[in-house]
DRENMARFI-110073 format. One record per residue (C-alpha): residue in three letters; z, x, y. Coordinates in steps of 0.1 Angstrom, whole numbers, plus 5000, padded with zeros to 4 digits. Example, Ala and Ser with C-alpha at 12.3 -4.5 7.8 and 13.67 -1.06 7.14 Angstrom:
BEGIN
Ala507851234955;Ser507151374989;
END
This chain:
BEGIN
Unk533934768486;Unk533934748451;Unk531134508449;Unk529134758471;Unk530035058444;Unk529334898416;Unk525634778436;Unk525135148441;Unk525535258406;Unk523535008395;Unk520635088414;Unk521035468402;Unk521135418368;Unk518035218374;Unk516535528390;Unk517635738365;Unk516135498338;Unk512935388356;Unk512035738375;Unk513936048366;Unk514336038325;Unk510735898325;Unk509736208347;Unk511436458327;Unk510436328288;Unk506836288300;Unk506336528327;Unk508136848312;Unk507036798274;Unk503236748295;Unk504037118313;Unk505037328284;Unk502237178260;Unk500037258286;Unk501737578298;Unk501037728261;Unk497637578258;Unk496037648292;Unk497437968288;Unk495938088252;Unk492837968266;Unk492538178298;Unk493838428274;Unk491138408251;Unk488738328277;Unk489038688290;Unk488638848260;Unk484938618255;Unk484338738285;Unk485039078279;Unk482539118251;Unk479938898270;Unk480039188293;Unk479339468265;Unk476739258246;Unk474439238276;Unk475239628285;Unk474939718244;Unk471239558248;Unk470039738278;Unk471040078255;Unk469339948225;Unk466139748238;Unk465339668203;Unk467939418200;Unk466339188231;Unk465138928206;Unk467938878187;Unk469938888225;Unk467738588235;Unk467638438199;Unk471138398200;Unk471538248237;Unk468937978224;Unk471537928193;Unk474437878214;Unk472437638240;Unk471437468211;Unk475337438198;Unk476337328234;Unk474037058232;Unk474836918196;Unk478736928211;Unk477836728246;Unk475936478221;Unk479636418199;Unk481236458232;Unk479436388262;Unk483036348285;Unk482736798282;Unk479736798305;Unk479637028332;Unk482937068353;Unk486136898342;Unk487736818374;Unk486436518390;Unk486436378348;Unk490136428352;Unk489936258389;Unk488035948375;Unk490735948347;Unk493735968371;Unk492635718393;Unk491235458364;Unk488135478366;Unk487135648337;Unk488435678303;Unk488535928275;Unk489636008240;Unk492136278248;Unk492136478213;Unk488236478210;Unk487536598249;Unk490536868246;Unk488937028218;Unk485536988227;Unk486037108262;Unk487737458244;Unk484437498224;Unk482037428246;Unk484137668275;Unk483837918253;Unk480437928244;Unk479637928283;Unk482138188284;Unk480738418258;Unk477038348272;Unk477938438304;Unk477038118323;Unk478538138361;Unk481337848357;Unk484737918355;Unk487237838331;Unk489837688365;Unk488437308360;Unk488537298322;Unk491837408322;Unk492437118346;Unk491036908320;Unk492837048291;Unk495936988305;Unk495236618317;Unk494036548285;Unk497436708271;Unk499536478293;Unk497736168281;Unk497936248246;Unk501836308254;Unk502135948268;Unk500135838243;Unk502335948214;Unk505335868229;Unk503835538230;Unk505035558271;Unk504135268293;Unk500435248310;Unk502635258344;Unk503435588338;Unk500035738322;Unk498335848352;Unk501335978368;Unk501736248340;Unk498036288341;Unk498136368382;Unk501036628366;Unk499236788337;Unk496036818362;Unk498537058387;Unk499937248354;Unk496437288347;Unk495937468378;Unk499237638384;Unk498937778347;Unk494937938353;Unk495738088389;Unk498938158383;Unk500437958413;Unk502937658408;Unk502837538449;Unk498437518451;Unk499537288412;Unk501937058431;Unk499936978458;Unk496337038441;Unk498136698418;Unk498936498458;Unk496236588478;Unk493436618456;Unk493836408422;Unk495436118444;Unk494736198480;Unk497936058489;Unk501636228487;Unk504436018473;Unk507436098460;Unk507036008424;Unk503636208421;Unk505736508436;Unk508236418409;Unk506136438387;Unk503636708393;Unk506536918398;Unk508536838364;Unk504936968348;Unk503937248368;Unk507337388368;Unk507937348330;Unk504537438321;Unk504437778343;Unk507837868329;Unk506037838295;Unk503538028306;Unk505138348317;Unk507638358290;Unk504738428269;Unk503438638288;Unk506838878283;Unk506438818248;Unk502638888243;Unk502939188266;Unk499039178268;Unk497739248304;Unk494839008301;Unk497738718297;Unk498738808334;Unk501438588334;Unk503838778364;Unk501038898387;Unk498938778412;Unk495338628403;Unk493638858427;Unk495839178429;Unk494239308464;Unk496439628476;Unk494939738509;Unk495039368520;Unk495939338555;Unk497039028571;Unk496138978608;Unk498639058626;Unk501638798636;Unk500338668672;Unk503638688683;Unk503639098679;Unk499739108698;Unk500239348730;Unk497339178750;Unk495438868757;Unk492039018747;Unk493739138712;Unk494438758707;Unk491138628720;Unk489338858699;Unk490938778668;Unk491138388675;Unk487938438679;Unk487238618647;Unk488638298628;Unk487337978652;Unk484038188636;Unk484838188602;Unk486037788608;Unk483037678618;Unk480337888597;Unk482137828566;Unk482737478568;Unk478937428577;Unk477737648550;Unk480237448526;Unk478537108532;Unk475437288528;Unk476537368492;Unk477937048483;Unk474436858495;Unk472837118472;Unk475237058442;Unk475036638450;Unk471136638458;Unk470036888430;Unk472136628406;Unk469836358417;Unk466436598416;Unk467136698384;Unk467736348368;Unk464636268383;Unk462236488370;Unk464136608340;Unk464936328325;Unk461536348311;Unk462336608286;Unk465036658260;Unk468836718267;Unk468637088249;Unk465637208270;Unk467837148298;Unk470837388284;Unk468337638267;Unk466737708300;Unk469537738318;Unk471237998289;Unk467838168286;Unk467438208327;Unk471438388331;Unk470638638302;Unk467438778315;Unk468938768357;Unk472338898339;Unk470039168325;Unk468339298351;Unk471639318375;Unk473039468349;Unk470839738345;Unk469639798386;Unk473439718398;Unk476439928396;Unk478739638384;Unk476039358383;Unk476939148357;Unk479539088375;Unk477838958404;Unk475638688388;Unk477438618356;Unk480838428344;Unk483138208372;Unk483438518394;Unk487138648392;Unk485639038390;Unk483138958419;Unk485938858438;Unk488239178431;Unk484939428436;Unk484039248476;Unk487839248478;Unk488339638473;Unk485139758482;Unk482939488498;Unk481639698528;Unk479639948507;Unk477439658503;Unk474839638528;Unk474339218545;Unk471139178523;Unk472139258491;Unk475039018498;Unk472438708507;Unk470638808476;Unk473938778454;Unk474738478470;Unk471038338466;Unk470938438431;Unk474238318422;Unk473838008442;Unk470337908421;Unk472137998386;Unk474837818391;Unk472937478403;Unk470737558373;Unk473637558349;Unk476337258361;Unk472937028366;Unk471937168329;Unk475336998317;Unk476937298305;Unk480637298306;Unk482237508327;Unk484537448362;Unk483237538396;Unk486737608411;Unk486038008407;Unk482437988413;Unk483237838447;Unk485938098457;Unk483138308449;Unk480238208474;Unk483338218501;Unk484038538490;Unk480738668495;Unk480338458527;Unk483338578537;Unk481939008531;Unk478738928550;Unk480838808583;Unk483339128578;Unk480239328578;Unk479139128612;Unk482739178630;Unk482939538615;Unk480039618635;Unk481039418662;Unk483739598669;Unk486439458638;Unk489139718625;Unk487839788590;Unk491439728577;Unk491239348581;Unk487739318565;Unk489839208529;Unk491338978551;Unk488538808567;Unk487638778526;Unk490538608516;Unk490638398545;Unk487038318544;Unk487338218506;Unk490138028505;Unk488537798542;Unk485037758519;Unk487237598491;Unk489437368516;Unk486437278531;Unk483937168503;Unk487036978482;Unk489036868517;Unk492236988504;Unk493237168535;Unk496837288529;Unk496037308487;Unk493937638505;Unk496537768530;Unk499037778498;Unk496037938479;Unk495638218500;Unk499238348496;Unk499738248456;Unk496238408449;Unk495738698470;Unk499338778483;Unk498338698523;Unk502138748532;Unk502138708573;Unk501938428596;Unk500338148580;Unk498838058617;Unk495438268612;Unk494738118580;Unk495837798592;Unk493137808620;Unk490237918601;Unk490537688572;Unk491537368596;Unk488237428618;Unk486037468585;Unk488237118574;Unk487337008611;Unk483937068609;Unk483236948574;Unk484936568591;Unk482336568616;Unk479736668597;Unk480936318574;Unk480136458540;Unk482236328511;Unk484036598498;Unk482636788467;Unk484736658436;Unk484836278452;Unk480836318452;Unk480436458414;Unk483136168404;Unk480635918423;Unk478136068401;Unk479736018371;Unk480635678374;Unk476735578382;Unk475535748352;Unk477935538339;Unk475835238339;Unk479635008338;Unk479534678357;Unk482134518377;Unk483334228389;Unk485834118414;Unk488233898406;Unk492133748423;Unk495133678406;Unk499033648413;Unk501533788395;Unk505633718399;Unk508234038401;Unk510934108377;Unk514134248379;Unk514134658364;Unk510534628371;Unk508534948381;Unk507634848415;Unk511134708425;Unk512534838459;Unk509235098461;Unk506435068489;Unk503134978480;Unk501535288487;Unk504235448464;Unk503035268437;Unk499635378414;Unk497835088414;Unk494934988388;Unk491335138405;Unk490034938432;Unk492634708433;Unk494334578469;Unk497334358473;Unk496334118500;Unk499633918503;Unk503133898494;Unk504933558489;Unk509333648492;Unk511733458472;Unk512633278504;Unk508933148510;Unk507733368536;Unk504033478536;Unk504033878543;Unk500534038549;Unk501134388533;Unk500334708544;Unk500935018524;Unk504935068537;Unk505734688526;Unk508734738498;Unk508434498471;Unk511834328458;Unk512634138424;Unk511133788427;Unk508133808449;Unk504733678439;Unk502133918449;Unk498433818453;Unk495934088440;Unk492134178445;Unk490534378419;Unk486934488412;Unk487234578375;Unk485234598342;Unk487834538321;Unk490034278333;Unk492134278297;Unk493134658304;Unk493734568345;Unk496034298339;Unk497934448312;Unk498334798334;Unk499634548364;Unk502234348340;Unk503834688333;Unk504034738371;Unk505934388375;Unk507434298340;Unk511634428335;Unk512034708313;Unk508834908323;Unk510035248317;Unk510635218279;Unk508135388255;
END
């Protein structure tokens, strides 16, 4: 028995060494670095905004000043485009950068891409470019975590871990919402759930939206909004619980109302993910032939004079075509129905043009926002549909949050990330079950349809722009006792990109043909494929995974 104790204890102080210190050290100082940081630039970020706003209002009152408006749009496409040439990882959005980073196939210089994605968000912010500042703030917060691990000098088996972490800070921190920053780290950054990534992600996102709303009680500063709901959306009404519907046509009607929204909003989501992917490729094509800055100074020059003109024919219409969208999304919210279904596919068109314009110009800015945006308006154009059709014009906020949150799960596949959303964001408080059934049909849909999902698309992008080579190469490595990977399954274990463990050799001799719930124990030889363009890096990330005393600095 006392053999047995003593085992036990042995194997939890390795856990404790190997997994739980590791997790708290990197993972928390990751969080409440990027807590602080994330926030003060959302903070800031509103305030560019802000003044954006009045600029492009203070021109339309003093027309003499339309030169220097457009002068100094061409200045700040001009600055954007020196910054992308010292910094060309700050391109367009920062999420599926992060992505490549977290699953090693891209690398960056942490300090130079943090601060160059700050400068270069903010002069998209303050030109009022339609991007958001969500997938910066992703990247910002990635980049935090690697430069923690980095000056802590912590092992490369622990790197991307903390990285999948800072990413879900990142997000919990800009909406506001610690659960969608867990599981935006799992499903979306890994696609997988395991329990050190939820470790992990949960050490940072906890730590680092702590950090956040303790400054916002000390700052005191509304636009910090550190203790209130992203979208604040008071006559929401949920559908009601089916269990409280008093006939079978209530229920049809509203299953229904949601089947609909599935199925048109996933459709329409591929539709703008073929736009975003093919548009990438059309513009490479035929703009390659002129300079990098004509690309930006079109794309500023284009959103001041549209911004213009809504601004002055539409009550509220810089809003509608200019910055990420959180406004747009609060004014179709509250008052979406005095809209008429034309002017809404004219938004929508507009928007939709400017913003393929400005990510395929390079610009930075995140699409995260941007996209809850086109479902919002998708979303107000269907309530105006099932209003007239018959709808209670109480749910028609709800058929807007609903319909938002499905066009996200749908274009980035992160299904149950966007049933969390819908409550964090917009305070949906009922049964999850009618969200649940729109934004799995638009998930359903978007499967059959076989599209790759939006961010795994860009990444794909990114990589082939790239221009990096690879080869494929096997080689067997032997497992050590304290090792990483000791007494975890395979698919537990963040493996080097594009690398597959095709066979297990035990101590005792037997062959074992793995599959991803195989547990690896001290002294087995394990036989690896990888497909890699830098072998040095590969094998020295794998003997970390294998060699005794992993977790150390």
């Amino acid at each position: 028995m006392k053999g047995i104790a003593k085992e036990k204890i042995g194997i939890m102080n390795e856990k404790l060494k190997n997994i739980v210190l590791p997790v708290i050290a990197y993972g928390g100082l990751a969080g409440i670095l990027s807590g602080f940081l994330v926030g003060v630039f959302n903070f800031f970020a509103r305030y560019l905004i802000e003044y954006s706003q009045k600029i492009y209002q203070s021109v339309l009152d003093h027309l003499w000043a339309l030169p220097l408006f457009f002068i100094g749009l061409a200045a700040l496409a001009l600055l954007m485009a020196v910054l992308h040439r010292l910094v060309p990882n700050v391109r367009g959005s920062g999420i599926p950068n992060v992505e490549g980073a977290i699953r090693g196939l891209l690398t960056f210089k942490w300090l130079r891409t943090l601060v160059g994605t700050v400068i270069g968000s903010y002069i998209g912010f303050f030109a009022g470019l339609p991007l958001g500042s969500e997938g910066p703030s992703v990247q910002l917060s990635a980049m935090t975590a690697q430069g923690i691990t980095e000056m802590m000098r912590a092992k490369l088996t622990w790197r991307r871990y903390v990285m999948a972490g800072g990413a879900g800070a990142g997000i919990a921190v800009a909406f506001n919402a610690p659960l969608a920053g867990i599981l935006f780290a799992m499903e979306e950054c890994h696609k997988r759930f395991s329990p050190i990534i939820l470790l992990c992600a949960s050490s940072a996102v906890i730590t680092g939206t702590t950090t956040f709303r303790l400054l916002g009680m000390a700052i005191k500063d509304p636009k910090w909004s550190s203790t209130s709901m992203l979208f604040n959306i008071e006559q929401l009404k949920p559908f009601a619980d089916f269990k409280e519907m008093k006939s079978v046509g209530e229920f049809a009607a509203i299953l229904g109302i949601l089947v609909a929204i599935g199925v048109v909003i996933g459709a329409l989501a591929i539709v703008f993910n073929l736009l975003m992917v093919n548009s990438q490729k059309l513009s490479d094509k035929f703009l390659d032939k002129f300079p990098y800055w004509a690309r930006l100074l079109t794309a500023f020059l284009l959103t001041g004079a549209v911004g213009l003109i809504f601004t002055k024919f539409v009550e509220g219409g810089f809003a509608m075509v200019n910055t990420g969208g959180h406004s747009l999304i609060d004014n179709i919210c509250h008052s979406g129905l005095k809209y008429s279904f034309l002017f809404l596919l004219l938004v929508i068109a507009v928007r939709m043009i400017l913003t393929l314009i400005c990510f395929n110009s390079g610009a930075t800015g995140g699409l995260f926002i941007p996209m809850l945006a086109i479902g919002a308006l998708l979303g107000a154009m269907l309530g105006n549909i099932f209003v007239k059709l018959g709808m209670d014009e109480e749910y028609f906020s709800a058929v807007v949050v609903i319909a938002m949150t499905t066009f996200f799960g749908a274009s980035v596949r992160a299904p149950i990330t966007a049933i969390v959303l819908i409550v964090e964001l917009s305070g949906y408080q009922s049964d999850f079950l009618p969200a649940a059934i729109a934004i799995f049909t638009a998930f359903l849909v978007a499967e059959l349809l076989d599209t790759k999902p939006l961010y795994d698309s860009l990444l794909d992008r990114l990589r082939e722009k790239s221009d990096v080579k690879t080869v494929r190469r096997n080689f067997e490595v032997a497992i050590e006792k304290g090792s990483f990977v000791v007494g975890k399954q395979i698919s537990n274990i963040i493996w080097p990109a594009n690398a597959l463990v095709t066979e297990v050799l035990r101590a005792d001799g037997e062959s074992v043909v793995p599959d991803g719930e195989t547990v690896l124990y001290e002294g087995d030889r394990i036989h690896i494929v990888v497909e890699s363009s830098d072998f040095e890096e590969t094998e020295e990330f794998v003997a970390h995974l294998v060699k005794g005393n992993t977790s150390v600095k």
